[in-house]
C-alpha positions in Angstrom: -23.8 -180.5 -8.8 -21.4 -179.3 -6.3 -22.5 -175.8 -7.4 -26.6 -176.6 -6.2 -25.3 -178.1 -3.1 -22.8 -175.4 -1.6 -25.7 -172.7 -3.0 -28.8 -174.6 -1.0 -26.3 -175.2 1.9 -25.4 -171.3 1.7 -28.8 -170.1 1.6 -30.2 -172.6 4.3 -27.3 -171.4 6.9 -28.6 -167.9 5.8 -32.1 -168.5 6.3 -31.4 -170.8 9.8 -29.2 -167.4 11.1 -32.3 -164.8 10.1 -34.7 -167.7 11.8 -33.1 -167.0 15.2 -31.8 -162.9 14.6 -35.5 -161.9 13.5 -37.5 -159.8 15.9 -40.4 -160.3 13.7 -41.8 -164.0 14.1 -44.0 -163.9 11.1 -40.5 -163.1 9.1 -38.6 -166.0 11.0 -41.6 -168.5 10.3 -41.2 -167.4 6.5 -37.2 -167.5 7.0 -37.7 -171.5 8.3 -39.7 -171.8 5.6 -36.8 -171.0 3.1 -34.4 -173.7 5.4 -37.0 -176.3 5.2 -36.9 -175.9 1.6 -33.4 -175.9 1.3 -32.8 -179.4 3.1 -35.2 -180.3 1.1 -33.3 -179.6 -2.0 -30.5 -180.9 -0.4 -31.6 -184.2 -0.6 -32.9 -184.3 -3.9 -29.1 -183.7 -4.9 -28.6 -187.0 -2.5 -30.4 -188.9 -4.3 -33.3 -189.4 -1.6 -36.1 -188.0 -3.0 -38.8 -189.8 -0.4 -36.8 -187.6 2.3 -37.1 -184.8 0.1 -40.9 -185.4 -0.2 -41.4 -186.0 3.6 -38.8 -183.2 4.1 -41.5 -180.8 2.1 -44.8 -182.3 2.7 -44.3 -182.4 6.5 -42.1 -179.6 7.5 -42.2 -177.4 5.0 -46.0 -178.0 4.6 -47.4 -178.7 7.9 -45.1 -177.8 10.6 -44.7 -174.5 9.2 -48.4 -174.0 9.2 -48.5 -175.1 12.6 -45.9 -172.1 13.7 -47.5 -169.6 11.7 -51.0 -170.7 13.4 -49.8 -170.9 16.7 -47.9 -167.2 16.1 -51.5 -166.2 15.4 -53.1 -167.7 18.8 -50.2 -166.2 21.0 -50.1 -162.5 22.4 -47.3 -161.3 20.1 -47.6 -157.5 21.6 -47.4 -158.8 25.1 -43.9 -160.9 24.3 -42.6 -158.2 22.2 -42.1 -156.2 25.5 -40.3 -158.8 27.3 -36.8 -158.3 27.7 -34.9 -160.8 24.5 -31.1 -160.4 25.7 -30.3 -160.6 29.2 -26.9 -161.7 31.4 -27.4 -165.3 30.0 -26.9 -164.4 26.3 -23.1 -164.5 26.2 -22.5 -168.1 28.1 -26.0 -169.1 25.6 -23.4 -167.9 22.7 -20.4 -169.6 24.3 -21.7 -172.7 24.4 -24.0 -173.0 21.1 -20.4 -172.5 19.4 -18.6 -174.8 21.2 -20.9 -177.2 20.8 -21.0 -176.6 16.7 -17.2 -176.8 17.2 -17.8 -180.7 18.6 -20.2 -181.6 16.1 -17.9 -180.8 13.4 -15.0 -182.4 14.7 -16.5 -185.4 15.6 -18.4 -185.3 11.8 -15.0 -184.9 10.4 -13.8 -187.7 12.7 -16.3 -190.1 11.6 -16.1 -189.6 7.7 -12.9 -190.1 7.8 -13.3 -193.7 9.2 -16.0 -194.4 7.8 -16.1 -197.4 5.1 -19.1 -198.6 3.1 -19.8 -202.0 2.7 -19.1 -203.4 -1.3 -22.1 -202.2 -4.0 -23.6 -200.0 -0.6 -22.4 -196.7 -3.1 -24.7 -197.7 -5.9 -28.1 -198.3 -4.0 -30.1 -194.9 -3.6 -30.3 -193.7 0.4 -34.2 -192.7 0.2 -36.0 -194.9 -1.2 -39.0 -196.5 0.3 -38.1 -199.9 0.5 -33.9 -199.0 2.1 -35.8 -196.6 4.4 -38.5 -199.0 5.2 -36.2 -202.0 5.9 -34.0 -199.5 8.1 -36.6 -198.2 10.1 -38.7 -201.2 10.6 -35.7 -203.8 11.8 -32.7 -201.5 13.4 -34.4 -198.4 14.7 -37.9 -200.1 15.5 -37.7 -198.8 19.1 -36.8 -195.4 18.6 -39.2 -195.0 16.2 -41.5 -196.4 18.8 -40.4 -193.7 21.2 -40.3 -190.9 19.4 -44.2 -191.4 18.0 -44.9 -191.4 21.6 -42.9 -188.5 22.8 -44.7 -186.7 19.5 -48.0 -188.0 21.1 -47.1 -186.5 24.6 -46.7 -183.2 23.1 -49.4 -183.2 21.5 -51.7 -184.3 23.9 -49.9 -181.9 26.6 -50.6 -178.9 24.0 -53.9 -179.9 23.5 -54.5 -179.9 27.4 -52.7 -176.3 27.9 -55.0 -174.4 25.1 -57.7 -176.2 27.0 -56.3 -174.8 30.2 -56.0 -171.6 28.7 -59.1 -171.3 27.1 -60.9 -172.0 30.5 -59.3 -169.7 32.5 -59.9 -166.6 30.3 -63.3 -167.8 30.1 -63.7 -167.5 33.9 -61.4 -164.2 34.1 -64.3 -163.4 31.8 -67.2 -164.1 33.9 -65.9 -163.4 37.2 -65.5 -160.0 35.5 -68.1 -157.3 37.1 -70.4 -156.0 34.1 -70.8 -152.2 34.3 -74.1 -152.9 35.0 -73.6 -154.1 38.7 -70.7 -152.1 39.6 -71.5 -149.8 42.6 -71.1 -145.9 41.8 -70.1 -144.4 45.5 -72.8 -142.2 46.9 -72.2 -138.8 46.4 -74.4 -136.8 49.2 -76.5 -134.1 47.5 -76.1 -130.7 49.2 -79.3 -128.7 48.9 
């Protein structure tokens, strides 16, 4: 068992690294792909295979396909040209490992004190009904919140392909046809 884990948690860190080194955004989408699947597996070994199912179904599945449809929409050629490294990337690097440094110390801090309650080893993490009573009696609210920040978004996206949409529709019109442009007047010399 330990074998599956450390090889899913291997190739997901693998696949998370190519995600953000990849110039090519169709080969990171495909490279997120491969983590989704990975945490997905992940939790299967945890016993929680609702996660697991949610984990695939919904990012694996759907959010995946959203990338790879909004990869399609966006003018790749355009943001290939702009400039990916610039004076910024070092301090970016500085503190993205720092802050993995904190989040593994304070991980390591917490398991250490952390005590179950009596029986708590023997019920399964993902079931329905644990996740259900969880989520619906301590983290009501920010499930609350969160459904609205994902509606936000949503409704903001919707309202800037709108945007979008409209202005090269106008950039289109205002547009002279060749008909009506106005060819300079060459004098005729007879």
């Amino acid at each position: 068992m330990y074998f599956f884990f450390f090889l899913f948690a291997i190739v997901g860190v693998f696949s998370a690294i190519m995600v953000i080194t990849r110039t090519n955004v169709m080969h990171a989408a495909l490279f997120l792909l491969l983590t989704f699947a990975c945490v997905g597996a992940t939790y299967v070994l945890l016993r929680a295979e609702l996660l697991a199912a949610v984990q695939v179904l919904v990012y694996a599945g759907a959010v995946t396909v959203l990338f790879l449809f909004a990869i399609l929409l966006v003018n790749i050629p355009r943001l290939v040209r702009l400039r990916q490294w610039n004076r910024q990337t070092a301090v970016a690097v500085l503190i993205a490992g720092l802050t993995g440094l904190w989040l593994i110390i304070a991980t390591t801090q917490t398991f250490r004190k952390l005590e179950l309650p009596a029986g708590a080893a023997d019920q399964p993490l993902g079931t329905p009904r644990a996740i259900g009573q969880v989520l619906f009696s301590d983290f009501m609210l920010p499930f609350e919140i969160a459904s609205l920040i994902l509606l936000a978004a949503m409704v903001g996206a919707i309202f800037l392909a709108r945007e979008t949409a409209l202005e090269e529709e106008r950039v289109e019109t205002d547009a002279p046809t060749p008909e009506l442009v106005q060819r300079p007047m060459v004098p005729h010399h007879n």
